[in-house]
PAZAPA-4460 file (N, C-alpha, C; in steps of 0.05 Angstrom, whole numbers, plus 32768, in hexadecimal, padded with zeros to 4 digits):
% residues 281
    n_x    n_y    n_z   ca_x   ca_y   ca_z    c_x    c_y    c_z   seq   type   mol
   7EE9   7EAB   7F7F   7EF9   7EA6   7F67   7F01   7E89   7F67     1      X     A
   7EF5   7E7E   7F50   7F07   7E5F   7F4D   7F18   7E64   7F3C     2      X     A
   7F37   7E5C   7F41   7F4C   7E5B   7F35   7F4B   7E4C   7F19     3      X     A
   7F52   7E55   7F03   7F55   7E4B   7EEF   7F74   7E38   7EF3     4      X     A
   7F6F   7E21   7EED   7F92   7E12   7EF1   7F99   7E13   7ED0     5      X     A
   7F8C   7E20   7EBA   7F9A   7E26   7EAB   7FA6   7E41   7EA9     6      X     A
   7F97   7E54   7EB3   7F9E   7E69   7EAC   7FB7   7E74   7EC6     7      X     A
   7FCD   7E83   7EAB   7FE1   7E79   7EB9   7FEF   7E9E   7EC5     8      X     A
   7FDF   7EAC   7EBB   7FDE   7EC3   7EC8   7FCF   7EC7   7EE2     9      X     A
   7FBC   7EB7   7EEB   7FA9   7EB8   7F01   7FC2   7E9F   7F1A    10      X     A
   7FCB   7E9A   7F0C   7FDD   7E7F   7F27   7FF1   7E96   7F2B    11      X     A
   8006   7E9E   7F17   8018   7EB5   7F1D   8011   7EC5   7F2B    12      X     A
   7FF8   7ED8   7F2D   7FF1   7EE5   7F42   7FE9   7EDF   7F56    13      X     A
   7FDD   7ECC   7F5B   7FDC   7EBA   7F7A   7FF3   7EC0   7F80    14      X     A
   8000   7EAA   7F73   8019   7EA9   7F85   802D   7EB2   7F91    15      X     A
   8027   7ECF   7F75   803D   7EED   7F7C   8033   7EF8   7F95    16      X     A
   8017   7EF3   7F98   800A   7EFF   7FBD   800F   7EF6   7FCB    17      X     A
   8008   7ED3   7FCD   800F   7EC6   7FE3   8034   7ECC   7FF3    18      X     A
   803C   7EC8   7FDE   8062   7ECA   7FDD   8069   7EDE   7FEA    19      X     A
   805A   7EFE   7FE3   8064   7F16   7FEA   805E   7F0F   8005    20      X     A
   8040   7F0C   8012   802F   7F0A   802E   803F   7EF6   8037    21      X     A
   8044   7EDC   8031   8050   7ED9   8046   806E   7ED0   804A    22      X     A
   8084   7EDD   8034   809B   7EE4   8039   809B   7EFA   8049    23      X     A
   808C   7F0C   804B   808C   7F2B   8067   8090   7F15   8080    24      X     A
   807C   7F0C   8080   8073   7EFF   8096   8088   7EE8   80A7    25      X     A
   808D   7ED9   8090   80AC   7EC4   8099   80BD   7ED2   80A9    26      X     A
   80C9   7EE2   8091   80E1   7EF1   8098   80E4   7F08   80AD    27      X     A
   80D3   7F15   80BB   80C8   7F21   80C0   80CE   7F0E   80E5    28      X     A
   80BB   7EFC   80EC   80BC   7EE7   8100   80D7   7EDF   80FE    29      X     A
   80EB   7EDB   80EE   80FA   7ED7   80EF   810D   7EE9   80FB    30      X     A
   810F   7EF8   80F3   8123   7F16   8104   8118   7F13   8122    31      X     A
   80F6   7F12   812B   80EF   7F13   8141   80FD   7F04   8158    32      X     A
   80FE   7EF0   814D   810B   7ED4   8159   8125   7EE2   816B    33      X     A
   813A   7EF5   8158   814D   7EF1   8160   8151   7F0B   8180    34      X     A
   8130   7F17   818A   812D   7F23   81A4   8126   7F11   81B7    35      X     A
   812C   7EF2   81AF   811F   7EE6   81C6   8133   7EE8   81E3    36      X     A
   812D   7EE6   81F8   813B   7EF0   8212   814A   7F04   8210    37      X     A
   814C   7F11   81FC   815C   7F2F   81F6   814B   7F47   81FB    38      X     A
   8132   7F4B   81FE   8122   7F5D   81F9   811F   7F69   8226    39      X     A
   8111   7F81   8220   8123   7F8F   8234   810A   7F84   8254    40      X     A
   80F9   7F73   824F   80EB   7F68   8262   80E7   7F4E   8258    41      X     A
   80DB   7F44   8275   80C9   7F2B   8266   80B4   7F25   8260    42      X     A
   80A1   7F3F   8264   8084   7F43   824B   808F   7F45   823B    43      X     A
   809D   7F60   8235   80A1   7F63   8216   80AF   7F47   8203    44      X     A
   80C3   7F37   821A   80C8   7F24   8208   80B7   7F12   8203    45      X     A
   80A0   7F0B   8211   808C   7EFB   8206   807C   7F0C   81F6    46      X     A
   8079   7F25   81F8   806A   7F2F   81E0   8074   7F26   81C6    47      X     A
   8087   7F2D   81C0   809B   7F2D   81A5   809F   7F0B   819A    48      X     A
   80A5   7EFE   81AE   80A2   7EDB   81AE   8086   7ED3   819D    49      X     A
   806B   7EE1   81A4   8051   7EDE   81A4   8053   7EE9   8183    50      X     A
   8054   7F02   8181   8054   7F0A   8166   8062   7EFE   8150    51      X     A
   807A   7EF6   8153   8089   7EE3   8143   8079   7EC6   813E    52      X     A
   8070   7EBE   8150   8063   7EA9   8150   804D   7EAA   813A    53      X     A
   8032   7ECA   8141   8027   7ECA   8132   8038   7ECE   8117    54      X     A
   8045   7EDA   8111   804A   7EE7   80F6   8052   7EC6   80ED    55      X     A
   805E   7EAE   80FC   8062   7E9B   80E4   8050   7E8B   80E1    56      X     A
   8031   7E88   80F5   801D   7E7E   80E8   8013   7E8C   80D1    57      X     A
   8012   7EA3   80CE   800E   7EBA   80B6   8018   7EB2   80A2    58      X     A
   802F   7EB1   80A1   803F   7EA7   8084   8036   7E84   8082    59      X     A
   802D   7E74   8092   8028   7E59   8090   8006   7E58   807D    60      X     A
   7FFB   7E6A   8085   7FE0   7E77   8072   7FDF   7E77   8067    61      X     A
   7FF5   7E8D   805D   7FF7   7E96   8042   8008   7E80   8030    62      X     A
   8019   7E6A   8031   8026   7E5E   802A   801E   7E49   8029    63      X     A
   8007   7E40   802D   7FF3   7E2E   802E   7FE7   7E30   8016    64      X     A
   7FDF   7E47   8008   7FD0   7E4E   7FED   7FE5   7E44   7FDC    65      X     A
   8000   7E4C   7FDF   8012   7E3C   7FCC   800F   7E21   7FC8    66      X     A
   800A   7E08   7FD7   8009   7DF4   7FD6   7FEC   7DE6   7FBB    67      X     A
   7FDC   7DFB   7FC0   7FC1   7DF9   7FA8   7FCD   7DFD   7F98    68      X     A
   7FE5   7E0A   7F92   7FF0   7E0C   7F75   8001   7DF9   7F6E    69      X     A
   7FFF   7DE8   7F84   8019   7DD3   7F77   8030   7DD2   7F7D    70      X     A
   8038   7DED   7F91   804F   7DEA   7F9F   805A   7DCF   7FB2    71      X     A
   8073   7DC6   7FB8   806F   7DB3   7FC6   8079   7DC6   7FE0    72      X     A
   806E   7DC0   7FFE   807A   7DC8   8012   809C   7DD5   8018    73      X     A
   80A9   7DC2   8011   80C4   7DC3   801C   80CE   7DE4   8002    74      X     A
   80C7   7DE8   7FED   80C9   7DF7   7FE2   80C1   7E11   7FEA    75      X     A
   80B1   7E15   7FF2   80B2   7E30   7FF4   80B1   7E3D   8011    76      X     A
   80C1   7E2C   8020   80DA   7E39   802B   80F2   7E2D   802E    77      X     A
   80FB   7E15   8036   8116   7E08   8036   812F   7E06   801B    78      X     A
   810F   7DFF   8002   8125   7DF9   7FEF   8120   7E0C   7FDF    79      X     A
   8114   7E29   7FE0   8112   7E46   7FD0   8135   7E4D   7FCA    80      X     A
   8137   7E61   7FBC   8155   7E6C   7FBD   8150   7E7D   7FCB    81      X     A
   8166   7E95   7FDC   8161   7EA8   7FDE   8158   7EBE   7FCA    82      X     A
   8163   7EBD   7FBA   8158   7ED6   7FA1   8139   7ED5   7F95    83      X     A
   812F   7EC3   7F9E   8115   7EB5   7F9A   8102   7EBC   7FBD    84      X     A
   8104   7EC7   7FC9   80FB   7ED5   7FD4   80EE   7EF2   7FCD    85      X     A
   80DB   7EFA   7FD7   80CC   7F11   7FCF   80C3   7F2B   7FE8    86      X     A
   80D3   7F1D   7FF8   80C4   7F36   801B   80D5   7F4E   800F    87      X     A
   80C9   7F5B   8017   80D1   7F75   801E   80E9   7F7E   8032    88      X     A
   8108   7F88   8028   811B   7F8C   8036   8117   7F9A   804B    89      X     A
   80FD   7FA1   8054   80FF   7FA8   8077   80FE   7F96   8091    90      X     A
   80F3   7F81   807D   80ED   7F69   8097   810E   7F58   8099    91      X     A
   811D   7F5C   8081   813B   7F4F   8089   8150   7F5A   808F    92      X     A
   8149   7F76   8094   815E   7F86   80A2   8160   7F7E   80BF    93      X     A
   8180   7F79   80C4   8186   7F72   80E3   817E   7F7E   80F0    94      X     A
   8174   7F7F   8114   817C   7F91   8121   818F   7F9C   812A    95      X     A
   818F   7FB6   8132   819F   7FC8   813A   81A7   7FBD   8155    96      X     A
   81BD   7FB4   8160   81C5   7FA1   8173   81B8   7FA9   818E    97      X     A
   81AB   7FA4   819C   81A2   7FA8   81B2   8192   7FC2   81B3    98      X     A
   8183   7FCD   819E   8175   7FE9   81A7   815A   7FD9   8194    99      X     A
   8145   7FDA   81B3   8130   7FD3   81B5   8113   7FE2   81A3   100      X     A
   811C   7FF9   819D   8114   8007   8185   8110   8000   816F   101      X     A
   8122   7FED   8166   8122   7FEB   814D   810E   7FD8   8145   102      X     A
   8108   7FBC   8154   80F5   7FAF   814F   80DA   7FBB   8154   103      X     A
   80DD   7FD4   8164   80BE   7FDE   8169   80B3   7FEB   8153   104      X     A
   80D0   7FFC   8144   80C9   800F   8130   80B3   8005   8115   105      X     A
   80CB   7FED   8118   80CC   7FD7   80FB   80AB   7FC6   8100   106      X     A
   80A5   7FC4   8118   8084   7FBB   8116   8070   7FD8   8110   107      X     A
   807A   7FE6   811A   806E   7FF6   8118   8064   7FFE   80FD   108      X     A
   807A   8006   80ED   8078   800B   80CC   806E   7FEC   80C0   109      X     A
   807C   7FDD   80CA   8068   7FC0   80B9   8049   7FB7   80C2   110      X     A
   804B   7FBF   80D2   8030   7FB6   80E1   800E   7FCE   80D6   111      X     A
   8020   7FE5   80CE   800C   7FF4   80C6   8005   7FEC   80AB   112      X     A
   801E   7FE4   80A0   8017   7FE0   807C   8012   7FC5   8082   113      X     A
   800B   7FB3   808B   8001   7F92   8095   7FDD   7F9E   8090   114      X     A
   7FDB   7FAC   80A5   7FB8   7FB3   80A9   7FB1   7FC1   8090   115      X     A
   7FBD   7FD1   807F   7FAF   7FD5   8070   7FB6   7FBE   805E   116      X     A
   7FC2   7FB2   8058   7FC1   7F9E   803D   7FAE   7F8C   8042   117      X     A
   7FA8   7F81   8062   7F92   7F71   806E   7F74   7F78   8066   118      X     A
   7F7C   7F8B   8060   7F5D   7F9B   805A   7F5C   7FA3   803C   119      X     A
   7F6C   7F97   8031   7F6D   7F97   8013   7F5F   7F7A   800A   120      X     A
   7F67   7F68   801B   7F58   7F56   8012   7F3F   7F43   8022   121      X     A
   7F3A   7F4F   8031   7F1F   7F49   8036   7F0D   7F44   8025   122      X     A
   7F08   7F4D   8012   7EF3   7F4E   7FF7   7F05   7F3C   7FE1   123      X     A
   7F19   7F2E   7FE8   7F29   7F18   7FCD   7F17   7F0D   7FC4   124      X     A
   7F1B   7F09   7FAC   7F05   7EF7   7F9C   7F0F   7EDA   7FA3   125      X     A
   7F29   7ED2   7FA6   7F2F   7EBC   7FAC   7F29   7EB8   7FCD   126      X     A
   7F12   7E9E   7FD2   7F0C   7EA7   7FED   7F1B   7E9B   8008   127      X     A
   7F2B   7E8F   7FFC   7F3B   7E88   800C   7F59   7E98   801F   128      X     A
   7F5B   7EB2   8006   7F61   7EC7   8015   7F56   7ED8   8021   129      X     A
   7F36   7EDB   8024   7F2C   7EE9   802E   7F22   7EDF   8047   130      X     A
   7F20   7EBC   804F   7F1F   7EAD   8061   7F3D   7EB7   8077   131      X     A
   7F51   7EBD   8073   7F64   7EB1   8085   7F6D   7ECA   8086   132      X     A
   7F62   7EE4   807F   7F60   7F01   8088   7F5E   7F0C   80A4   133      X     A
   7F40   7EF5   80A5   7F32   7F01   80BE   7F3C   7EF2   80D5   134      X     A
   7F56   7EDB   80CA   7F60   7ECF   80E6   7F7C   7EDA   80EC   135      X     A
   7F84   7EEC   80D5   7F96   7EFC   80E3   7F9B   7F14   80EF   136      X     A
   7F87   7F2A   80E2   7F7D   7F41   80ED   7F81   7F42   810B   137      X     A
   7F67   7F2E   8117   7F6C   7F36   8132   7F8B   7F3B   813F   138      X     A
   7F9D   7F26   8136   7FBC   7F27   813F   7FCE   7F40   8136   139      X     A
   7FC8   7F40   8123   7FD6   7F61   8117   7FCC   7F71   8126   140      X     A
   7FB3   7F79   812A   7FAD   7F8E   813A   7FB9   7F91   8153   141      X     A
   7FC3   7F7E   8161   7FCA   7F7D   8176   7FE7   7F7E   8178   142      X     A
   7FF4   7F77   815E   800F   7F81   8156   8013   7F97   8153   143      X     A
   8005   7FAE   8142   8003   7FC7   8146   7FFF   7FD9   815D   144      X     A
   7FED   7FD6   8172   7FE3   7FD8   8183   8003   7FDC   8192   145      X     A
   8013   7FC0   819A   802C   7FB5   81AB   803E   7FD1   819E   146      X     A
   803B   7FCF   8189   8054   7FED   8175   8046   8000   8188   147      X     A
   8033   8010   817E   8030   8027   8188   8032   802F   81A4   148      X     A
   802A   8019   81BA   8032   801A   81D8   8052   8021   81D4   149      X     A
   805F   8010   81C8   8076   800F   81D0   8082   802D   81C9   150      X     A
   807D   8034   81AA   8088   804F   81A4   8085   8063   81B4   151      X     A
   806C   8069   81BE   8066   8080   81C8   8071   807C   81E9   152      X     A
   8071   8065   81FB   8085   8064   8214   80A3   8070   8205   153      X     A
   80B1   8067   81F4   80C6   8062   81E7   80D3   8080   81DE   154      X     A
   80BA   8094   81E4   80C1   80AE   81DC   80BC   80C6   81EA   155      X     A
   80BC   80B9   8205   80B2   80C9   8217   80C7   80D7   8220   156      X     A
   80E2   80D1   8225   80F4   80E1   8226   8103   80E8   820B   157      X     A
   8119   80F5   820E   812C   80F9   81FB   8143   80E3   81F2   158      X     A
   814C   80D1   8202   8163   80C5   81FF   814A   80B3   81E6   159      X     A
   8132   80A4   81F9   8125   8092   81E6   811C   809D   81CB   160      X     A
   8118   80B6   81C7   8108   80CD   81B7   8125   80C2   81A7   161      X     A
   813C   80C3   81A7   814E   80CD   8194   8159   80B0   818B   162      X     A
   8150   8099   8192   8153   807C   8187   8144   8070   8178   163      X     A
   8128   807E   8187   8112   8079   8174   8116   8088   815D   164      X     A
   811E   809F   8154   8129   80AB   813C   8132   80A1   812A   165      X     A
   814A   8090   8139   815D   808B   8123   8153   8072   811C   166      X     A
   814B   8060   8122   813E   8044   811F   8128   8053   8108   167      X     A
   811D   8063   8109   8102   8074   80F1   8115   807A   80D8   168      X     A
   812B   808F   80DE   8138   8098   80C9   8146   8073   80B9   169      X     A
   814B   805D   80CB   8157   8048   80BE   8144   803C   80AB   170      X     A
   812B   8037   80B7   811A   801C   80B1   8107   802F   8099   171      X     A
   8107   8047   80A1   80E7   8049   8094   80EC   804E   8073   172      X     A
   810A   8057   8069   810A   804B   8047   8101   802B   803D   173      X     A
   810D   801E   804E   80FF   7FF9   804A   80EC   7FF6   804A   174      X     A
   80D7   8008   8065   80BB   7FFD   8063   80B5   8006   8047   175      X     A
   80BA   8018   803F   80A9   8021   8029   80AF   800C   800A   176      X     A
   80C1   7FF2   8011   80C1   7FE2   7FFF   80AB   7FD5   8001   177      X     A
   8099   7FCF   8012   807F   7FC5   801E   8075   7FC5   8000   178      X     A
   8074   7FD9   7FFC   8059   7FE5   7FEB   806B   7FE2   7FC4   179      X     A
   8083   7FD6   7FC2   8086   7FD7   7FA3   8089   7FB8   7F9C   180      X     A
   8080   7FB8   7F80   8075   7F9A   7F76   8087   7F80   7F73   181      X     A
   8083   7F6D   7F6F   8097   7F57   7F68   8095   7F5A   7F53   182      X     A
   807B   7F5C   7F3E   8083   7F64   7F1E   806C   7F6F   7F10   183      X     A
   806E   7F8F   7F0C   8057   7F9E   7F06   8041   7F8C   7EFB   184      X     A
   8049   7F7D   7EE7   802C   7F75   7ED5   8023   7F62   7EE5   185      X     A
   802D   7F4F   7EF7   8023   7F3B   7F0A   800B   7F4D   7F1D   186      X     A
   801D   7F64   7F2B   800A   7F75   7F3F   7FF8   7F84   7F38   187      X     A
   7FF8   7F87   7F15   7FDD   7F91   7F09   7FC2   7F77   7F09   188      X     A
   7FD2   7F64   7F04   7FC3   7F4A   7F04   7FB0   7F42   7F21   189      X     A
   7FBE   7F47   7F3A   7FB5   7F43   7F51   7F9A   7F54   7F51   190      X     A
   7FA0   7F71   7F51   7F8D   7F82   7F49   7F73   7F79   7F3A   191      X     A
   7F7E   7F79   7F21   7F68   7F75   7F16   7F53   7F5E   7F0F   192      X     A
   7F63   7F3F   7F23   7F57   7F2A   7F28   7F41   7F2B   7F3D   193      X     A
   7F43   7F46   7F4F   7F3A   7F47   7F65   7F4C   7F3B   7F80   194      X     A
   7F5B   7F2C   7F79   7F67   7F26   7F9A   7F70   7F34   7FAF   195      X     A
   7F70   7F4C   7FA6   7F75   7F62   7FB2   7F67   7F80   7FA6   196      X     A
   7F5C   7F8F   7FB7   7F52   7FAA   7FAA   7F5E   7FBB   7FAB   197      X     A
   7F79   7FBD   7FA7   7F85   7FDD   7FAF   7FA0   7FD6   7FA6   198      X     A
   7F9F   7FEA   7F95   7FC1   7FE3   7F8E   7FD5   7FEF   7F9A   199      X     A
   7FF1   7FE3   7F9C   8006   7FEA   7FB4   800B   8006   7FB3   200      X     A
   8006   8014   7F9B   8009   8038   7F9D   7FF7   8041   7FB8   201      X     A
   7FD9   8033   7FAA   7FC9   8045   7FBA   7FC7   8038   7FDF   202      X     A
   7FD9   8021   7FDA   7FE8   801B   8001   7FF9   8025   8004   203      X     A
   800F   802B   7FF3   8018   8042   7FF8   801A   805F   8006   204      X     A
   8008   806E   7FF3   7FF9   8084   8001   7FE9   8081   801A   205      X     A
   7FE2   806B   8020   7FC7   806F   8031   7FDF   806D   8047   206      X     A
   7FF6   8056   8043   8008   804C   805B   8018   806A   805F   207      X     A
   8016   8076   804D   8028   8096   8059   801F   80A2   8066   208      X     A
   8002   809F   8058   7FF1   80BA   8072   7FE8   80B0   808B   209      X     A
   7FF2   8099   8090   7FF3   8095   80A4   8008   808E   80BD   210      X     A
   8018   808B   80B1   802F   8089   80C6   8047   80A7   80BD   211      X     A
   803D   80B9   80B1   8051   80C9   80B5   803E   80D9   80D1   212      X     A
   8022   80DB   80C9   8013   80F0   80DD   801E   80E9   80F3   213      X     A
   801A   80CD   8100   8025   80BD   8114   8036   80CA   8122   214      X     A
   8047   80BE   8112   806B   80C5   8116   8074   80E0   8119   215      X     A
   8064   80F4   810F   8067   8111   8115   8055   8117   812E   216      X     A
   8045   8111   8132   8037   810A   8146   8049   810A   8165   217      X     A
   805C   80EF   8163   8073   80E8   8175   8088   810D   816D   218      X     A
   8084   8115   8161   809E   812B   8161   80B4   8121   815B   219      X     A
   80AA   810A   813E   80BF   80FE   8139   80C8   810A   811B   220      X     A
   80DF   810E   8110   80E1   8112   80F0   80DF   80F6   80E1   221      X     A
   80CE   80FB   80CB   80CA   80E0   80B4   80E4   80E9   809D   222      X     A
   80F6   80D7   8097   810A   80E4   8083   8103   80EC   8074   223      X     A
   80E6   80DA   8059   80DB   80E9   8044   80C1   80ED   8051   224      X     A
   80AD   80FC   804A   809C   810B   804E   808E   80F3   8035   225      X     A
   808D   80F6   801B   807A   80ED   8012   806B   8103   8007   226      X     A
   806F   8117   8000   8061   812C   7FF9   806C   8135   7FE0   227      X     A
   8058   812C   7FC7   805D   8144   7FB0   8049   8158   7FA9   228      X     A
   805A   8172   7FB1   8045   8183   7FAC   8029   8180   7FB7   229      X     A
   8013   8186   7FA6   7FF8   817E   7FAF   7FE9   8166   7FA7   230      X     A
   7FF8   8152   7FA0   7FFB   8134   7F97   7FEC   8120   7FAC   231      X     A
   7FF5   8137   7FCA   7FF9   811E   7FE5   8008   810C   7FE5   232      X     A
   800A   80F3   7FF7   801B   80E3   7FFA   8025   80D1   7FE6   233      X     A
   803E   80CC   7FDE   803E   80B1   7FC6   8062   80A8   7FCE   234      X     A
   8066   8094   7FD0   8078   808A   7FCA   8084   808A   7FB2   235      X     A
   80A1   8091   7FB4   80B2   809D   7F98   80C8   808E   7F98   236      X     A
   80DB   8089   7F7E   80E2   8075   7F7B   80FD   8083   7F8C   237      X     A
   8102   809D   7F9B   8116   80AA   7F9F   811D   80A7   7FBF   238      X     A
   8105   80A0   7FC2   8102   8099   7FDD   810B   8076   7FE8   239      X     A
   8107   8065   7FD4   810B   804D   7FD6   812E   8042   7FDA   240      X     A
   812F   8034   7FEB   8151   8027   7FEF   8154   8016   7FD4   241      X     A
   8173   8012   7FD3   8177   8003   7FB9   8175   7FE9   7FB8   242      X     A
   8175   7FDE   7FCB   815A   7FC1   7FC6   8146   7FC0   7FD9   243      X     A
   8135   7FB2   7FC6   8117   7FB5   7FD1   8108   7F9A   7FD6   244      X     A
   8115   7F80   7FCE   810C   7F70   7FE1   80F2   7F5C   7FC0   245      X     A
   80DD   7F6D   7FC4   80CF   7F64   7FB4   80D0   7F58   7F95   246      X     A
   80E7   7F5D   7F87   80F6   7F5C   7F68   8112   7F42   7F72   247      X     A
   8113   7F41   7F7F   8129   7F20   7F8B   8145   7F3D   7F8D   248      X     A
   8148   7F4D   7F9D   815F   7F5D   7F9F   8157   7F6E   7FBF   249      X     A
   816D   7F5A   7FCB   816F   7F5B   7FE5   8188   7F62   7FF3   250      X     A
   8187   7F6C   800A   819E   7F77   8011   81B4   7F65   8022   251      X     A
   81CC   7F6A   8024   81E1   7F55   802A   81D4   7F40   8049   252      X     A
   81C6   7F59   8055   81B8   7F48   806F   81AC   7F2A   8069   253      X     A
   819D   7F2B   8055   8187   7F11   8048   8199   7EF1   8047   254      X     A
   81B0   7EF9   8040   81BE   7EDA   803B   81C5   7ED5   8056   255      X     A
   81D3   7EEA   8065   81CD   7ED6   807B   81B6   7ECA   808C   256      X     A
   81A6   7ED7   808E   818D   7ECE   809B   8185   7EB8   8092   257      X     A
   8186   7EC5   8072   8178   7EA0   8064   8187   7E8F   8063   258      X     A
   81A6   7E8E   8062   81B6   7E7B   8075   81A7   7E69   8089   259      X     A
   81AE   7E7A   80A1   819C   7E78   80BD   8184   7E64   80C1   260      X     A
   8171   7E6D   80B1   8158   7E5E   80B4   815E   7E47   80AB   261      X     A
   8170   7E42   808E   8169   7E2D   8082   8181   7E1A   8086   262      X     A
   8194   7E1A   808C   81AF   7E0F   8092   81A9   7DF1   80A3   263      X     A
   8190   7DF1   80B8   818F   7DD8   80C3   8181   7DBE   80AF   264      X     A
   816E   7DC8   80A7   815A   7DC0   8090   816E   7DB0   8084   265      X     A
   8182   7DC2   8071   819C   7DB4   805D   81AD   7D9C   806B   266      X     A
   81B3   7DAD   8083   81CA   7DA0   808D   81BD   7D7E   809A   267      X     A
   81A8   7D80   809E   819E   7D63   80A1   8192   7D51   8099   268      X     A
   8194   7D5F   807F   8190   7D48   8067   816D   7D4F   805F   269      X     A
   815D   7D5C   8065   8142   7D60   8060   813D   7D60   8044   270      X     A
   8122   7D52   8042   8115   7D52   8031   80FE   7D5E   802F   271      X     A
   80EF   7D63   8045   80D8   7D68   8050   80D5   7D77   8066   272      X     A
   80C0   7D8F   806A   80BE   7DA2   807C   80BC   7D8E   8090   273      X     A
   80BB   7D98   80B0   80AE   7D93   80C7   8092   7D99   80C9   274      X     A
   8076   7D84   80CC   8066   7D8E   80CE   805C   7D97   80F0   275      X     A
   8055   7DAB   80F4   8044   7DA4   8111   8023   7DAF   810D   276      X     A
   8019   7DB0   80FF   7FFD   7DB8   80F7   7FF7   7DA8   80DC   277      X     A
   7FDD   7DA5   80D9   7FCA   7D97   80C3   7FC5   7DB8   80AB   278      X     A
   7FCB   7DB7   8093   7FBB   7DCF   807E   7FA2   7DDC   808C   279      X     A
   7F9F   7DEA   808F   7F8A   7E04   8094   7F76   7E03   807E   280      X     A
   7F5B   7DFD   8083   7F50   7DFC   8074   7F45   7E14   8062   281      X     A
***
């Protein structure tokens, strides 16, 4: 796909992808950050160190495509608003103070809906998303991979069985913001440009039937099921928390975080990101 720089429905949808992919991803590394020397070894804490790491080369990828549009750097992240954000309110929910669960849960449910959206765009017509696919895959996989070790040790007894619960019954209405749009006609647009083959319903479904089997699997309860009738799986608007992250309506957690990140940036006068890498070709 060569970008039309007039056509001004084809830049909007770029950009509504890039933004979604890698606001997950930012924000997301960012919560990671805050298990560093907290986490209950020191593999696991270099695991989690490692993953954060990846997830903000991920968003540096994806935020790179913004710059072909004309973005300038410092914009789209230092000098964004918060309401101008687009992740999904599962990646800015705090942790639960010291229960090691919760960041496992929370990869877990993100990490599954990561691999399938990865595999949504492998075939982008724009090939520059379909280039920087295959250099994250390998790392996701291995993010998922780190979840599922952890869950299944994590549930081997009862005390862990009943933390890991409640961290499922917390997180798993948010993940399912994963999957709803920043603005229907934009995400019809993605679709039908090709930058992606699958629309967020049908990741939706696919992301249910797979992490509820899972999760019941563990002898765990999923709050919603996902089940209408003989429909199969679908995400319903009844099931969804009342902000969702993707529409600029976030929950009280977000200002501070985005505080957090960006407070040094302000406070010292910046004009300009920090570089430590050259654009990705």
């Amino acid at each position: 796909m060569t970008l039309d720089p007039n056509d001004l429905d084809e830049r909007e949808a770029l950009a509504a992808l890039c933004k979604r992919l890698g606001d997950d991803e930012f924000v997301l590394a960012e919560r990671y950050t805050e298990w560093q020397v907290r986490s209950p070894s020191l593999e696991s804490d270099l695991a989690l160190s490692n993953i954060a790491q990846d997830e903000l080369g991920h968003a540096r990828l994806w935020y790179d495509l913004l710059i072909d549009l004309g973005y300038e750097e410092p914009e789209i992240v230092y000098e964004r608003d918060a309401d101008e954000w687009h992740h999904s309110t599962l990646v800015e929910q705090p942790f639960a103070e010291g229960d090691w669960t919760d960041p496992i849960v929370r990869s877990y449910l993100y990490d599954v809906a990561e691999k399938l959206r990865l595999a949504t765009l492998e075939e982008s017509t724009h090939p520059k998303i379909a280039d920087r696919v295959g250099k994250i895959q390998g790392e996701e996989n291995y993010h998922l991979e780190h979840a599922q070790n952890w869950l299944e040790r994590l549930v081997a007894d009862d005390e862990g069985k009943e933390r890991v619960q409640n961290a499922v019954d917390r997180l798993f209405p948010y993940a399912l913001t994963l999957f709803e749009p920043v603005d229907p006609d934009v995400e019809d647009d993605i679709v039908d440009l090709g930058l992606r083959d699958a629309t967020l319903a049908e990741m939706g479904e696919e992301w249910l039937s797979v992490v509820i089997p899972y999760l019941e699997s563990l002898d765990l309860d999923v709050p919603e099921s996902g089940v209408e009738g003989m429909d199969g799986y679908a995400v319903t608007d009844e099931m969804l928390p009342e902000h969702v992250g993707r529409d600029g309506s976030h929950t009280e957690a977000w200002s501070d975080l985005f505080e957090e990140f960006t407070h040094t940036y302000h406070d010292l006068g910046r004009d300009q990101s920090t570089k430590i890498m050259g654009r990705p070709e």
